[in-house]
LOZA-303224 format. One line per field, with one value per residue (C-alpha): residue number from 0; y, x, z. Coordinates in Angstrom, 3 decimals. Each point is the difference from the previous one (the first is absolute). Layout:
<sites>
resi = (NUM, ...)
v = (Y, ...)
u = (X, ...)
w = (Z, ...)
</sites>
This chain:
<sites>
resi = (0, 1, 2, 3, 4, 5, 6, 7, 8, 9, 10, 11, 12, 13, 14, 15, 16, 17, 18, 19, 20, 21, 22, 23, 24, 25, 26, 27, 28, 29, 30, 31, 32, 33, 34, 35, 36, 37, 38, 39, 40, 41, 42, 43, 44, 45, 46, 47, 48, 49, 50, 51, 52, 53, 54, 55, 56, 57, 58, 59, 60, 61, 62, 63, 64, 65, 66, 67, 68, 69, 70, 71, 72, 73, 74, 75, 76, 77, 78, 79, 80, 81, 82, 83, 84, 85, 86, 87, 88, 89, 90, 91, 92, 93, 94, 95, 96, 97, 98, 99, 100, 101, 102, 103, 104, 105, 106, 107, 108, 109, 110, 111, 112, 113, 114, 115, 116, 117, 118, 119, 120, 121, 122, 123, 124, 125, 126, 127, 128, 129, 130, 131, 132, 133, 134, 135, 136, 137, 138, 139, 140, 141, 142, 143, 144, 145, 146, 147, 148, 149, 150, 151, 152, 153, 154, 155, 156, 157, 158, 159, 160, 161, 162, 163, 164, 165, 166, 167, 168, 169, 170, 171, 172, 173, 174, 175, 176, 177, 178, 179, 180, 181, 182, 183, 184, 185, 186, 187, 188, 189, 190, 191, 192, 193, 194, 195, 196, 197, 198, 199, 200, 201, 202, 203, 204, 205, 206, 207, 208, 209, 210, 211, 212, 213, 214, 215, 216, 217, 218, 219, 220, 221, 222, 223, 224, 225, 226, 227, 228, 229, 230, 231, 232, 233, 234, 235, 236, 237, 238, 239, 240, 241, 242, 243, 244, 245, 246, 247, 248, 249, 250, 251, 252, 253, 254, 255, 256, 257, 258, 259, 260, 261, 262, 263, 264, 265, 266, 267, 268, 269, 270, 271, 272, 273, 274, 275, 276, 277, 278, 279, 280, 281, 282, 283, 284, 285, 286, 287, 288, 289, 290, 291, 292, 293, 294, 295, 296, 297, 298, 299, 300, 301, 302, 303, 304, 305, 306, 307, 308, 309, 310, 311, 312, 313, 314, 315, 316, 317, 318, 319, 320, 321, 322, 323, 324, 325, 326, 327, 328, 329, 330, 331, 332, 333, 334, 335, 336, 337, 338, 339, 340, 341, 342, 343, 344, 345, 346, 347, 348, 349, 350, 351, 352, 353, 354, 355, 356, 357, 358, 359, 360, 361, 362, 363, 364, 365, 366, 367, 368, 369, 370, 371, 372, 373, 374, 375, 376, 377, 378, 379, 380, 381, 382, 383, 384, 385, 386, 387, 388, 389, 390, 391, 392, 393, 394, 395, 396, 397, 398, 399, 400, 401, 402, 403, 404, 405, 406, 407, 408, 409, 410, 411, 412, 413, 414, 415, 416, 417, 418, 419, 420, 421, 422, 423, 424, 425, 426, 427, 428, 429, 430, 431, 432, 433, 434, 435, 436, 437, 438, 439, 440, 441, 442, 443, 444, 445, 446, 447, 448, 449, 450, 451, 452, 453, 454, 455, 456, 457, 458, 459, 460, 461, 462, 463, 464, 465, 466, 467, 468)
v = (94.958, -0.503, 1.474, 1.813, -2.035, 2.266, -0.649, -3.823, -0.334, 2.313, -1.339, -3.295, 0.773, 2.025, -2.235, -3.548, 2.160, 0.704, -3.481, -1.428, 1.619, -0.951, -3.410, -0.823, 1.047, -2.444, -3.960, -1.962, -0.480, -3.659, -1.948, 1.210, -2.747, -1.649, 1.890, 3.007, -0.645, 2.562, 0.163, -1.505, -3.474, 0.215, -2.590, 2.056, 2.828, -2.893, -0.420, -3.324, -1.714, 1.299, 2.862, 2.002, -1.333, 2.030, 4.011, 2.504, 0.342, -3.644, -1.293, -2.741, -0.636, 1.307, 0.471, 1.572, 1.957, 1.801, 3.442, 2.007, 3.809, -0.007, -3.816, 0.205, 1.154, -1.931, 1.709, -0.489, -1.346, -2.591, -0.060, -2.600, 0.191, -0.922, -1.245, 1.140, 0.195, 3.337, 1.131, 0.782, 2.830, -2.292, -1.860, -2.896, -1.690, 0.365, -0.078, 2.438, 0.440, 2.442, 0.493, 0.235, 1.762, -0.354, 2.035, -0.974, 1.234, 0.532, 1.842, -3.123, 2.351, 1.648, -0.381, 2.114, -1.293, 1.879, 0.022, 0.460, 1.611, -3.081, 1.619, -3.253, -2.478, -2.517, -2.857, 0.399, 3.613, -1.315, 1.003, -3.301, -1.316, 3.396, -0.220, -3.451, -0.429, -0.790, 1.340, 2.484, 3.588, 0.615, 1.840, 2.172, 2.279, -2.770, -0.206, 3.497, 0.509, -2.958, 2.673, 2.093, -3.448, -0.377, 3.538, -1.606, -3.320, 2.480, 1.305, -3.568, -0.660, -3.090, 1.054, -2.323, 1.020, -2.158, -0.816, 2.253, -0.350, -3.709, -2.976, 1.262, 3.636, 1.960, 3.511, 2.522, -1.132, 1.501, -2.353, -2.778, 1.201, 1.486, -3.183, -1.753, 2.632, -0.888, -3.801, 0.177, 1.620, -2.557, -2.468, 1.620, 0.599, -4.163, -0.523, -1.956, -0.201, 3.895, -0.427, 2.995, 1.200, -0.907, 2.757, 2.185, 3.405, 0.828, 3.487, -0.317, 1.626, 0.466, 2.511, 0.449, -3.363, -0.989, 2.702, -1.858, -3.218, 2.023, 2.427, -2.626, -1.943, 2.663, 0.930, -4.160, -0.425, 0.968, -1.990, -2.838, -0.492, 1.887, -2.639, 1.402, 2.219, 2.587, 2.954, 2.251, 0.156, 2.143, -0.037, 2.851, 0.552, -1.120, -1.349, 0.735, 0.634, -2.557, 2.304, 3.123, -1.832, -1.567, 3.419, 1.038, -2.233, -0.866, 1.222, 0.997, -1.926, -1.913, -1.352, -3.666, -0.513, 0.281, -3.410, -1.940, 1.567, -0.782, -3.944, 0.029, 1.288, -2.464, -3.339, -2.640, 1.084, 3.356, 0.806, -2.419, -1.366, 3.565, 2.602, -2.824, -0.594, 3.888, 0.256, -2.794, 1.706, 3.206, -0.805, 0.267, -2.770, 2.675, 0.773, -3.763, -1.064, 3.493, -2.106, -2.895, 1.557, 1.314, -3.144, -1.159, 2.963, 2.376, 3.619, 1.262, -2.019, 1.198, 3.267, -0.354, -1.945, 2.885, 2.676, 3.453, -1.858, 0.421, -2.995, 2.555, -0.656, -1.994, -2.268, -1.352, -0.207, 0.794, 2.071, 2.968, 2.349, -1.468, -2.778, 1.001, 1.293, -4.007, -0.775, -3.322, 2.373, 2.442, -2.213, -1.893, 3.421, 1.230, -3.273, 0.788, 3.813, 0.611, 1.809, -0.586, -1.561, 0.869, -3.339, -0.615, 2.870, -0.827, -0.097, -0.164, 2.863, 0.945, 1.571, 1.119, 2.039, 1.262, 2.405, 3.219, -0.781, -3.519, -0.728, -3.398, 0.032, 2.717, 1.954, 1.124, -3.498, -0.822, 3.552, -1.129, -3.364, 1.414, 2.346, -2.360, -1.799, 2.252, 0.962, -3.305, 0.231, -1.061, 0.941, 0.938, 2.075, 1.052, 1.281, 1.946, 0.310, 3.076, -1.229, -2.977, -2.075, -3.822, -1.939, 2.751, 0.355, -3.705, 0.074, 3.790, -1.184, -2.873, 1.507, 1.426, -3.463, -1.378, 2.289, -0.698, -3.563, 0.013, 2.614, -2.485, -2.923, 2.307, 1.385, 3.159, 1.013, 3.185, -0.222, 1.488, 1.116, 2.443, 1.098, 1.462, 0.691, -0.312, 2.181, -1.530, -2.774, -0.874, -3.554, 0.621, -2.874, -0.076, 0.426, -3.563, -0.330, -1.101, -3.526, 0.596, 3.301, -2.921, -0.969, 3.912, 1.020, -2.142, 1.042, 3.510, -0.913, -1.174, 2.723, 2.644, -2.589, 0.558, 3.496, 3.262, -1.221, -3.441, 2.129, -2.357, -2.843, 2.334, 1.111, -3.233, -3.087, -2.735, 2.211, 0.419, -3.816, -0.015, 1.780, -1.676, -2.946)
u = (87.097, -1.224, -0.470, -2.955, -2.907, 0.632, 3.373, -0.327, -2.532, 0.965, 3.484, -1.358, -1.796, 3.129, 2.515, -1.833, -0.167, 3.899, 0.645, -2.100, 2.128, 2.943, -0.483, -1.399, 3.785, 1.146, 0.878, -2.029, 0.488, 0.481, -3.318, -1.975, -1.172, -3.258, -1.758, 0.504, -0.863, -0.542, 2.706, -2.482, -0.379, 3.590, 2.049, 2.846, -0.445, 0.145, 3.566, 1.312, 0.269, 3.059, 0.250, 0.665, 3.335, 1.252, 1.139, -2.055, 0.137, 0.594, -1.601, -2.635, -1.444, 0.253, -1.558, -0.261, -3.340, -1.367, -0.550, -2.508, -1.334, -3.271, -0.201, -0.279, 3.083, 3.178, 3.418, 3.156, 1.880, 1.406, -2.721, 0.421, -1.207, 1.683, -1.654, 2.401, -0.342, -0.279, -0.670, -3.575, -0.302, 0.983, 3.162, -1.871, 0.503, -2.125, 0.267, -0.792, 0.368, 1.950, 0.054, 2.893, -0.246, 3.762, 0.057, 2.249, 3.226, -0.422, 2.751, 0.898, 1.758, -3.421, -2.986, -3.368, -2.364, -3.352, -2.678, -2.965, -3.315, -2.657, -1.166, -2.364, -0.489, -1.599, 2.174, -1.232, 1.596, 3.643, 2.075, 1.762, -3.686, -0.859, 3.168, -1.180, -1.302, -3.702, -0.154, -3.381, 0.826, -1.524, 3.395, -0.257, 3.079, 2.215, -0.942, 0.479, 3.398, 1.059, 0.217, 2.224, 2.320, 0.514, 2.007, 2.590, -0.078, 0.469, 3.167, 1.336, -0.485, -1.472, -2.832, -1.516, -3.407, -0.738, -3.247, 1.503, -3.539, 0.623, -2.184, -2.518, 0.043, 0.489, -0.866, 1.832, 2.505, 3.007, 2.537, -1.139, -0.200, 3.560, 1.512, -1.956, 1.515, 3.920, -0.674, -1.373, 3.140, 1.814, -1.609, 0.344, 4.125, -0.224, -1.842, 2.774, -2.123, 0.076, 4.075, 0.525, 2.974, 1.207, -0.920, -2.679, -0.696, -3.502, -2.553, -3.419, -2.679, -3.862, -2.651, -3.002, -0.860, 3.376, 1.714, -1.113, 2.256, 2.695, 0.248, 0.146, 2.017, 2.334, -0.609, 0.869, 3.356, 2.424, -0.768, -2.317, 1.662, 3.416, 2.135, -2.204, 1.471, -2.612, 0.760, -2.813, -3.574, -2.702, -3.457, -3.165, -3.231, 1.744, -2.698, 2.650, -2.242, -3.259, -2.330, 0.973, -1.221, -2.745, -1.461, 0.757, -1.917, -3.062, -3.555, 1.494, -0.385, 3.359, -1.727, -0.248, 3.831, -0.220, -2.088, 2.317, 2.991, -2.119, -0.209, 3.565, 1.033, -1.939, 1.319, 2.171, 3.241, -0.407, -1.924, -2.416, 1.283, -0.346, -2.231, -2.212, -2.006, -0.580, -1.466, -2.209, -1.145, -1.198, -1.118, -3.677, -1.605, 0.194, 3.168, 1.204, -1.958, 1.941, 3.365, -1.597, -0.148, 3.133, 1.875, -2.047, 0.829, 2.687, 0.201, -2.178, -2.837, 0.526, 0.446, -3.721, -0.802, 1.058, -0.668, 0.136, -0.502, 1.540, 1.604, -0.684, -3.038, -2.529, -2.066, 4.119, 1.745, -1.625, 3.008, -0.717, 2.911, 1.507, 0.680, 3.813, 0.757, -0.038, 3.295, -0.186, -0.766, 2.963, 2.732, -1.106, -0.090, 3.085, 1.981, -1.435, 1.451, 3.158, 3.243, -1.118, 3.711, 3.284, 0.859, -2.364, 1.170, 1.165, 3.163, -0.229, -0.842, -3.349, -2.224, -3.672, -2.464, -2.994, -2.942, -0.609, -4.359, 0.365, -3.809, 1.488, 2.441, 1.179, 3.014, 0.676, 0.898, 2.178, 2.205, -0.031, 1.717, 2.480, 0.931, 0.465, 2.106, 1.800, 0.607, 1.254, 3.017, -2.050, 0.627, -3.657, -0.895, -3.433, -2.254, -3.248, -2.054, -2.209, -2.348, -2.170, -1.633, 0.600, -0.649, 1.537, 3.170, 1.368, -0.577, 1.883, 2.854, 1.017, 2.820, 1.660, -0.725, 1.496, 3.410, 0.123, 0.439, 1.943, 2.613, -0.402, 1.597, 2.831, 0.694, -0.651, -2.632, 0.348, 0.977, -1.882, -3.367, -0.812, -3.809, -1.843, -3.355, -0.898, -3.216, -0.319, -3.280, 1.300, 1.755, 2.006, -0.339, 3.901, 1.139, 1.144, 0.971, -1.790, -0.164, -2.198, -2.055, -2.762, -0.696, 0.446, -2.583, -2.720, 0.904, -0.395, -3.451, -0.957, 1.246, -1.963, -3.457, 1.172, -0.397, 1.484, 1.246, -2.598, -2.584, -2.551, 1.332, -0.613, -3.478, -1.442, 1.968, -2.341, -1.677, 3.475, 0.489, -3.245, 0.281, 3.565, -1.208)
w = (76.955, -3.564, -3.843, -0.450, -1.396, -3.362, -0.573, 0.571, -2.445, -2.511, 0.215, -0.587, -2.803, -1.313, 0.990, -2.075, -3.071, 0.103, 0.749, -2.107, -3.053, 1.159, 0.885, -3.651, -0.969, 2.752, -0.498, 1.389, 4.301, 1.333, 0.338, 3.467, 2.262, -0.702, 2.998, 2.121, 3.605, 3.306, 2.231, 2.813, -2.399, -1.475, 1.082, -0.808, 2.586, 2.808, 1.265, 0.934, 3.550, 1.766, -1.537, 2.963, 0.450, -3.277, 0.412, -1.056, -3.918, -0.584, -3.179, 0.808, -3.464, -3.698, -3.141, -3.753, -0.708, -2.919, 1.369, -1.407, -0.490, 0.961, 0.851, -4.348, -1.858, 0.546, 1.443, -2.157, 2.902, 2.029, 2.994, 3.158, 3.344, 3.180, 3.359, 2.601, 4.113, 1.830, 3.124, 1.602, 2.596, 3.137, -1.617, -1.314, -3.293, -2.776, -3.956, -2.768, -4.002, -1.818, -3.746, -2.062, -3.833, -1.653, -3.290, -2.649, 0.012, 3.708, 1.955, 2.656, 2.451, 1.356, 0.208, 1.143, 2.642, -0.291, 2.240, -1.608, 1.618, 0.032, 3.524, 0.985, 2.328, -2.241, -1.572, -3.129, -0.181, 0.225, -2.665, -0.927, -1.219, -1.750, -2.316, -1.237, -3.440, 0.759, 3.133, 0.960, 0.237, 3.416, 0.850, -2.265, 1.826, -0.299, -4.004, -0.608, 1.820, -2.318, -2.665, 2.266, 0.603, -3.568, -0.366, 2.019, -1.889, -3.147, 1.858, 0.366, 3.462, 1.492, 2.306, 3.002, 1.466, 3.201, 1.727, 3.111, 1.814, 0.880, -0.560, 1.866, -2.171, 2.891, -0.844, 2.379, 2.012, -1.257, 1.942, -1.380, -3.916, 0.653, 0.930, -2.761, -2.555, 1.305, 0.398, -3.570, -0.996, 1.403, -1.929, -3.278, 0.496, 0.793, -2.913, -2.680, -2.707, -0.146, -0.739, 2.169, 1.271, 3.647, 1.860, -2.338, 0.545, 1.246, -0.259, 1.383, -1.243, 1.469, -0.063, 1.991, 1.419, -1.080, 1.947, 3.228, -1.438, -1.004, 2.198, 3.085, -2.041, -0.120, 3.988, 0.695, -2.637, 2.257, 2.742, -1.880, -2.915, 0.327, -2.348, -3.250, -2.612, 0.043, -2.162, 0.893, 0.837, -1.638, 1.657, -1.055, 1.607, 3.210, 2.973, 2.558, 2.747, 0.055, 2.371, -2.250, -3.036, 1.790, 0.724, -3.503, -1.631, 2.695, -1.373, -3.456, -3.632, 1.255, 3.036, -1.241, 0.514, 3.481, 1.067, -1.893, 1.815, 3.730, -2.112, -1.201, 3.659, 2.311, -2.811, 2.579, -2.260, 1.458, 3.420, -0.170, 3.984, 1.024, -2.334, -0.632, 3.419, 0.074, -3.259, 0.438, 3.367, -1.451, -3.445, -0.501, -2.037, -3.388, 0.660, -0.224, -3.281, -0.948, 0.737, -1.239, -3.440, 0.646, -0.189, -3.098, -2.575, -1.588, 0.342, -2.597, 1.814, 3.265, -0.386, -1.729, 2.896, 2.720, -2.735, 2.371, 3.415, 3.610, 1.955, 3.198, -0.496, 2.728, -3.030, -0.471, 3.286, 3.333, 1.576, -2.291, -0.536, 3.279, -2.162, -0.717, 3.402, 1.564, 0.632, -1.876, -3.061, 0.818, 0.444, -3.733, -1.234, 1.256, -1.214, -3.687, 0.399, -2.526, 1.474, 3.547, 1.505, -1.967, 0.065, -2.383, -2.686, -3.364, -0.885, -3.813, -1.669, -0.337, -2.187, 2.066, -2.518, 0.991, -1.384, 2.352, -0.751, 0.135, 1.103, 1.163, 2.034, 2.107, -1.267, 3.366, 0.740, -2.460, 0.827, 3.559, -1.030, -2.142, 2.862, 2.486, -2.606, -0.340, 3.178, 0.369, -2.808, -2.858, -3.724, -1.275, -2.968, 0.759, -3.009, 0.661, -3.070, 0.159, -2.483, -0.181, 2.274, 1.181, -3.162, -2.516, 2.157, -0.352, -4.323, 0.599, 1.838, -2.122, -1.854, 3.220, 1.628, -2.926, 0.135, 3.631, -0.643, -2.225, 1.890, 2.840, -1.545, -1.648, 3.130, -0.770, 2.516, 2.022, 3.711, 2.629, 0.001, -2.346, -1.031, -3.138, -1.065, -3.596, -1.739, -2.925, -0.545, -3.934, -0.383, -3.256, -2.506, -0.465, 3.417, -0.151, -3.419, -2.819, 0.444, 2.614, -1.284, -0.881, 4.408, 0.347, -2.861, 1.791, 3.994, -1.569, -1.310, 3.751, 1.514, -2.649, 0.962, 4.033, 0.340, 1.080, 3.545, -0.353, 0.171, -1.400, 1.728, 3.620, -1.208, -1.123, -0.740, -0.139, -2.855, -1.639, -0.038, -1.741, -2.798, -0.379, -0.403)
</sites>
């Protein structure tokens, strides 16, 4: 559910030297706000009284910001943020932020809604404050995929990247980050200051973490959201199946993400009425200053937190490896599992990726969703890379995300399902022109510092974030 510790830091490090050069070619942005505040002490991120009259997507409140690489090096582009109402797990109201980057000479017809992979149930974590000028870096995922989000605003597109974890950064529950993808969609296309067309054409884009928004964003659309002009979906590193990845990534170097996902799932927006009371009964006093710290820090801190540990085991929750077998557990688990009704199959087309030695998330997961979809009528276009782990994988597929998008809102997508598996682990610098050989040149340089497959990520990654930094 997240970059590898290498690839955030040494895209960091990468990606404020690029940026850096080019802003100092750049006029100068508009003049940031005096201070930079936390979502929880933000009076911004607090939606008005009555707002649970308005539909889902309605804009509550507004406003410009000076985004930033880093939190240091301005963006060349029109930035704003929207407060708009969504939907929490049981049907209630609440309110969330997404941010909206419109590049000069944007194409107003479309736009691109990326989720990106902040993976955390701590405020603090939420995208909207990480793209501030000023902000901390404590999300450091969210900073690096900002690179990534620039390509498109290179290709003209506007791109929106919402806050789909809700107020309360809910980590895991994929209903509730799919609805908060299409309300923030909804938003955006309301959005006049944007000057876009009537009815704009839509792609959605997530890896990782991000494929849990998108890829339940793009279960929900048809039935949630069916009036949107959604051109196509592409989602990588899917989590389609939560006790799959869950076993995939207990007692290994990734074993931090999962207490945030038992924080983000037990949050009121999600189960808190019903996966709360449970957790609460089992865990062992470690196990809740575990989800205590949790709820405090980003991923790069928790998965030093967890570093290699087992949430099976009796010093965390009493119930042991029983744990999961509750019934409470199972039905959470099985409402978080992708491609389990055909009512809730995509009908845009769709774009699913996925590395074969993904050390992550289960590839076996991700096939079994794209069968099912396409048992169900979908048009997929499934891509197994051969080479390359979880980290390299997303900075590899760019270019054929890229194409994909941009086939999707020509129309030009293939129908049906139809699958591939590529064997190459290069990115070539020119594969999207040479405007944008610069972003390439340094994604190449992170992927060289990752690894064959991430192998120094798997072997030791709090050492490799070490000698990054």
């Amino acid at each position: 559910m997240a970059l590898s510790l290498a690839l955030m830091v040494r895209l960091a490090l990468v990606g404020l030297v690029v940026f850096t050069s080019i802003a100092s070619a750049l006029p100068a942005p508009q003049v940031p706000r005096s201070t930079v505040q936390d979502p929880d002490t933000d009076p911004f991120y607090q939606p008005p009284a009555g707002f649970a009259s308005e539909a889902p997507g309605t804009i509550l409140s507004q406003r410009n910001i000076t985004a930033a690489f880093f939190g240091l090096v301005p963006v060349d582009v029109e930035a704003y943020q929207l407060l708009y109402r969504t939907t929490a797990i049981n049907g209630s109201a609440i309110a969330t932020v997404t941010t909206v980057f419109k590049p000069k000479d944007a194409k107003l017809d479309r736009f691109v809604s990326f989720a990106t992979a902040y993976d955390s149930s701590a405020t603090k974590c939420q995208p909207s404050y990480t793209y501030q000028l000023g902000s901390p870096q404590d999300s450091l995922i969210a900073s690096v995929e900002l690179l990534i989000i620039d390509i498109y605003l290179a290709l003209g597109y506007t791109v929106a990247s919402p806050d789909y974890e809700g107020p309360e950064a809910a980590f895991g529950p994929g209903r509730l980050a799919g609805m908060g993808v299409l309300d923030g969609i909804r938003a955006v296309k309301s959005f006049k200051t944007l000057s876009l067309t009537d009815d704009p054409m839509v792609v959605g884009i997530g890896y990782s973490g991000g494929a849990i928004a998108t890829g339940w964003a793009a279960s929900l659309q048809p039935l949630y959201a069916s009036e949107l002009n959604i051109k196509g979906w592409a989602q990588g590193g899917t989590p389609a199946n939560v006790t799959g990845t869950m076993y995939q990534l207990d007692n290994t170097a990734f074993s931090g993400l999962l207490p945030p996902a038992i924080a983000g799932l037990i949050k009121p927006s999600a189960y808190g009425a019903s996966l709360g009371p449970f957790i609460s009964e089992i865990i062992t006093a470690e196990g809740q200053q575990i989800l205590d710290a949790a709820v405090a820090e980003c991923a790069t801190a928790d998965i030093a937190a967890f570093f290699e540990r087992s949430i099976f085991d009796t010093s965390f929750q009493t119930l042991g490896e029983n744990f999961i077998f509750d019934p409470i557990a199972q039905s959470v688990l099985k409402q978080n599992t992708m491609a389990a009704n055909e009512d809730e199959t995509p009908t845009a087309p769709t774009f699913v990726y996925h590395a074969t030695d993904d050390e992550v998330i289960p590839y076996a997961d991700a096939k079994t969703m794209v069968n099912s979809w396409c048992n169900w009528s979908a048009n997929v276009k499934f891509t197994t890379y051969a080479s390359g782990g979880h980290a390299t994988t997303e900075i590899i597929a760019i270019p054929d995300v890229i194409n994909f998008v941009q086939d999707a809102f020509a129309g030009t997508t293939a129908s049906g399902c139809t699958t591939n598996t590529e064997l190459g682990s290069i990115l070539n610098p020119l594969a999207l022109g040479v405007d944008l050989e610069p972003i390439l040149v340094e994604l190449i340089d992170a992927l060289f510092n990752l690894g064959d497959q991430d192998s120094k990520v798997k072997n030791d990654p709090v050492g490799v974030l070490g000698t990054s930094l």
